[in-house]
C-alpha positions in Angstrom: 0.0 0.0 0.0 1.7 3.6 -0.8 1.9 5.5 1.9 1.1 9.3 1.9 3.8 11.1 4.0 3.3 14.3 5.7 6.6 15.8 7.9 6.0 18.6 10.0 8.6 21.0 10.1 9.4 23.2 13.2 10.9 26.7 13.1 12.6 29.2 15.7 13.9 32.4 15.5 13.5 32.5 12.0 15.9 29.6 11.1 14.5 25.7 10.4 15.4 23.2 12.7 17.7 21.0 11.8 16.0 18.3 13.6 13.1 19.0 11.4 15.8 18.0 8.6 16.2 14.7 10.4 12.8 13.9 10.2 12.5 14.4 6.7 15.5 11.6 6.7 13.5 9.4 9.2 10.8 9.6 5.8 12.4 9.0 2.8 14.1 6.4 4.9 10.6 4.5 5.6 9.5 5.1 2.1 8.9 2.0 0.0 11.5 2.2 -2.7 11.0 6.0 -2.8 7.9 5.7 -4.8 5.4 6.9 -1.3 4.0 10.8 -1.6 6.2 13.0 0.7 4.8 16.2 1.7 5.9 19.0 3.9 4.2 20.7 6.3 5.4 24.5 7.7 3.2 26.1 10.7 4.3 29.8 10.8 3.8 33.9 10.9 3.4 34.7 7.5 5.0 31.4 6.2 5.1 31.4 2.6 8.2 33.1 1.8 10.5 30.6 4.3 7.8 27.6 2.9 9.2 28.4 -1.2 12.9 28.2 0.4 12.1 24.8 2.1 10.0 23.8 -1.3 13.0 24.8 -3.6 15.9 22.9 -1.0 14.3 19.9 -0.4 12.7 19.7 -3.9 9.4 18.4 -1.8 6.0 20.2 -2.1 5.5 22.2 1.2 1.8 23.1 2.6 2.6 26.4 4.7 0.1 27.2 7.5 -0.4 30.8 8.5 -1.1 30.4 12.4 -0.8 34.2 13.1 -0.6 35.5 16.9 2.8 36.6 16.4 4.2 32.5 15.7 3.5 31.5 19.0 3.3 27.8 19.7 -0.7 26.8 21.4 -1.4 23.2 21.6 -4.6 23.7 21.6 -4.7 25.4 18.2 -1.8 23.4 17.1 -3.8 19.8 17.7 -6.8 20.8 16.0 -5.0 22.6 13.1 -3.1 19.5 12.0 -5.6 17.1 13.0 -8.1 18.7 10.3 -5.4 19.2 7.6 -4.2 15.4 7.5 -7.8 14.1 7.4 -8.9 16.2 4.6 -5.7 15.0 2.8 -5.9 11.7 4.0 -2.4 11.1 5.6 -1.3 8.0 6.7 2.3 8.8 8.2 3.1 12.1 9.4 7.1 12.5 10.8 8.0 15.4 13.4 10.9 16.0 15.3 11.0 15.2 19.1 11.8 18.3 20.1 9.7 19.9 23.3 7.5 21.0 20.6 6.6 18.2 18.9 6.5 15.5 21.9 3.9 18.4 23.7 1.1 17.8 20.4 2.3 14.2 18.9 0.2 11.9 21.3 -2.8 14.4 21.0 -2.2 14.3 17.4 -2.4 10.4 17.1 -5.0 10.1 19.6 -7.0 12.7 17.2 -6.5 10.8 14.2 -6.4 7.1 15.7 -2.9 6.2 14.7 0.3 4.9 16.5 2.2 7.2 18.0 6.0 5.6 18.2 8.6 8.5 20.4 12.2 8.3 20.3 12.8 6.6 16.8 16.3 6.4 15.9 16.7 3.9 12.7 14.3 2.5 10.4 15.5 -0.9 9.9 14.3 -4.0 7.4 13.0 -6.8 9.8 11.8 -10.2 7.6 11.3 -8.1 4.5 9.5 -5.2 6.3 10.7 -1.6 7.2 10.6 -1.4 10.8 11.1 2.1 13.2 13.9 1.3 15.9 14.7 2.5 19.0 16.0 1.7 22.3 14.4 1.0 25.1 15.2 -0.3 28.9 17.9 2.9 29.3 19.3 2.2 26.0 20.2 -1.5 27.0 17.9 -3.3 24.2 17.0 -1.6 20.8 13.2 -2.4 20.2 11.7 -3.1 16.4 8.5 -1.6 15.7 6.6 -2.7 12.4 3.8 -0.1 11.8 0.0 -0.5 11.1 -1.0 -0.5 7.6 -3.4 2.7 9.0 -0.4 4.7 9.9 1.4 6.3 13.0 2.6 9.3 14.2 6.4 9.0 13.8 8.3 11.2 16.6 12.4 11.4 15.5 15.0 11.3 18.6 16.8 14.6 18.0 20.5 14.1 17.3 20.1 9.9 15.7 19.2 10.6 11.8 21.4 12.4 9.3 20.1 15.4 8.2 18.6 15.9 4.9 20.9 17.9 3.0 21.0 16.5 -0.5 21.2 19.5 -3.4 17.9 19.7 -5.6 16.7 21.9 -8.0 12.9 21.3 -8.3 10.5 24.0 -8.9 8.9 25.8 -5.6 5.8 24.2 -4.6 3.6 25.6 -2.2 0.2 25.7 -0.7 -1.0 28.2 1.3 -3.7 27.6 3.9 -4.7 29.5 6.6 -7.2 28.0 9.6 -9.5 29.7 11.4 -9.3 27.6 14.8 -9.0 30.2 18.3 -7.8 28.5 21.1 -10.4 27.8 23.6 -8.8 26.9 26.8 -5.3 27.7 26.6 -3.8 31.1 25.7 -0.3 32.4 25.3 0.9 35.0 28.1 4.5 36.0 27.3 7.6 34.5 25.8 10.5 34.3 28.4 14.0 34.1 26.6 16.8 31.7 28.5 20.2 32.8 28.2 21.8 31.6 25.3 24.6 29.8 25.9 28.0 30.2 23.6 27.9 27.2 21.9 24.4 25.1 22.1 25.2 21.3 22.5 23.2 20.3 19.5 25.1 22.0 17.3 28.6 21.8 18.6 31.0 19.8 16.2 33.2 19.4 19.7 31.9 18.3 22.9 33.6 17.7 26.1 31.7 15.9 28.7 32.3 15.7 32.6 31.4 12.7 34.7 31.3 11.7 38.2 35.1 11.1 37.8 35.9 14.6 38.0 35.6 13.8 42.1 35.6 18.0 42.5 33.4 20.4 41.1 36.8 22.7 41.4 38.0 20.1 38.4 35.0 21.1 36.3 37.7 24.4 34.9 40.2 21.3 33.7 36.9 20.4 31.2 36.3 24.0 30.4 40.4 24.6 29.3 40.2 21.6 27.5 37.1 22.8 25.4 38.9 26.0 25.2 41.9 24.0 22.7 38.9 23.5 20.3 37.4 26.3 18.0 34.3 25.3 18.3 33.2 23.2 21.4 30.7 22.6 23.8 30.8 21.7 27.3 28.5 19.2 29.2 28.0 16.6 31.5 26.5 13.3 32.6 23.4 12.9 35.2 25.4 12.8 38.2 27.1 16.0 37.7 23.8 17.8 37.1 22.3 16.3 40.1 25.1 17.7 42.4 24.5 21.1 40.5 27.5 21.3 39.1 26.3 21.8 36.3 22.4 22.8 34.5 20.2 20.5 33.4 20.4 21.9 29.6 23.8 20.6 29.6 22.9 17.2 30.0 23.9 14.3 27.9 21.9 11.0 28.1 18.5 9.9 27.8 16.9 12.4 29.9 19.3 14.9 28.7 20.2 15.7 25.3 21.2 13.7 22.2 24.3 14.6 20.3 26.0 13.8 17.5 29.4 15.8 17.4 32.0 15.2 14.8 34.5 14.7 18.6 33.0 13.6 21.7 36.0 13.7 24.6 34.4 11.9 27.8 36.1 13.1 31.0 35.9 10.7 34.5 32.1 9.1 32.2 32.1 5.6 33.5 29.7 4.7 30.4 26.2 4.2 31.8 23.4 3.0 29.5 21.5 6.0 30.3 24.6 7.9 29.2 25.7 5.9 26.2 22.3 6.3 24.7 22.5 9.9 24.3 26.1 10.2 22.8 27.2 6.7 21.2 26.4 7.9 17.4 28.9 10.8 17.7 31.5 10.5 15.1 34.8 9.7 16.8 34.5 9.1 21.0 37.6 9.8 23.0 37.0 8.8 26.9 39.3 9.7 29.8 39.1 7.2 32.7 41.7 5.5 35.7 39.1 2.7 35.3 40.2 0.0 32.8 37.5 -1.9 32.7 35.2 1.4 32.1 32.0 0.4 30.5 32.4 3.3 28.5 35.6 2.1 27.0 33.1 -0.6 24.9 32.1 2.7 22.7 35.3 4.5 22.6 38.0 5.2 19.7 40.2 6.3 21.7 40.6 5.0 25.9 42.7 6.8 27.3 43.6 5.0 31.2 44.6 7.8 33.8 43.7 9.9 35.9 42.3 13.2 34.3 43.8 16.0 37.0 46.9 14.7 34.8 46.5 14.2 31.7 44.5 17.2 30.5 47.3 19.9 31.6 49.7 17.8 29.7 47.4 17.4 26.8 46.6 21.2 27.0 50.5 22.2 27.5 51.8 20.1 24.6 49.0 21.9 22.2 50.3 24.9 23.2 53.8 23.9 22.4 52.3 22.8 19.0 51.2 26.1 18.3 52.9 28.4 15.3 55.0 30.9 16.9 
């Protein structure tokens, strides 16, 4: 049966999410020899002009959705917007990123439209002939197959675990315009409170160095924070434990109640390789761990293991870089 494809795409602060990208990924991946319908979905202030960019990149037809009050996210209006678009055009897959966005609407959604709704996917994967969703379950300790109903499901992406999409097309712009009339009835935006940003956000860091339990002193935490320093562009953060002791925020958090990252280098400092941990770091492109441990579990997922004690080796690393330097 062809599927019909719908992948919601999430913006903020006038860029496109790259995990959005992912998603799109997560669909031409599940697509049955490429020959499913694949279209886009943008919900935005005055979205037509960023909906003929995403049209024109990803050389898919994009459906963009005026929501108005100033792009402010409202479940509420959010749920019953999509919910009556993908019954009209008689979805039977939709893909969104599982961002705090999309894991706030997606059960609502599928609920809505009596679908699955499968969180956390991180592969899809042929199982007896059949494309499958993966993903882990148990802390990260068993990866569970998922075959989908032939009615459809609400696919959620875990942020950081798909490639992507980033191939160069040339298609025409294709774009549908559509703006519904649904005012929220029992929930209502107040304000919009800006975090600080940080310097370099963890999902987008090509460099992270992480701090574990192994650090023994918060005072070591500035060792981590020279180290990142060696690197142009790097981003500091931390296992569970760490946060916990506050030693660190909870934004900073790798694992599967912390973020997911994908950095081209991930250095793990005193990390003794937790499932909970592993899970949220072991598809980063080359792993470099730190630990007087031997037998460190996270030593099973590393490139590089380096045995010793950290207080040590990372002012030796960090002078023999700046010996390395050009005059």
């Amino acid at each position: 049966m062809k599927k019909k494809t719908a992948v919601i795409f999430e913006s903020f602060q006038e860029n496109l999410r790259i995990a959005s990208w992912e998603a799109l990924t997560c669909a031409i991946e599940f697509s049955e020899d490429g020959v499913d319908e694949i279209t886009l979905v943008l919900m935005d202030d005055k979205p037509k002009t960023k909906a003929g960019e995403l049209s024109r990149q990803s050389g898919y037809p994009v459906i963009a959705i005026d929501i108005g009050n100033g792009g402010l996210y409202n479940s509420e209006r959010t749920l019953s917007m999509l919910s009556d678009l993908f019954r009209n055009q008689e979805t039977t897959h939709i893909c969104l990123a599982g961002t705090t966005q999309g894991l706030d609407y997606a059960p609502g959604l599928a609920t809505r439209l009596s679908k699955q709704c499968m969180t956390a996917v991180e592969s899809v994967v042929t199982e007896e002939q059949n494309l499958c969703l993966a993903r882990a379950i148990y802390g990260g300790k068993i990866m569970e197959k998922v075959r989908v109903d032939a009615s459809g499901a609400v696919i959620v992406t875990q942020p950081g675990t798909f490639k992507p999409f980033s191939e160069e097309t040339s298609g025409a712009e294709v774009v549908e315009c559509l703006t519904i009339d649904t005012p929220a009835e029992s929930i209502h935006n107040v304000k919009v409170k800006q975090v600080q940003k940080e310097s370099s956000a963890l999902a987008e860091a090509p460099v992270i160095i992480s701090a574990g339990r192994g650090i023994k002193e918060e005072e070591n935490l500035e060792l981590v924070q020279r180290l990142a320093a060696v690197f142009t562009k790097s981003a500091v953060g931390g296992s569970r434990p760490i946060c916990d002791l506050e030693w660190m925020e909870y934004k900073q958090q790798v694992g599967i109640t912390g973020a997911t990252v994908t950095p081209d280098l991930y250095l793990a400092c005193g990390i003794s390789g937790a499932a909970q941990h592993i899970s949220g770091m072991r598809n980063s492109g080359f792993i470099v761990s730190i630990n007087i441990d031997p037998k460190a579990a996270i030593f099973n997922y590393s490139d590089v293991c380096i045995v010793e004690d950290l207080t040590t080796f990372i002012p030796t690393f960090i002078e023999t870089v700046e010996k390395l330097k050009p005059a």
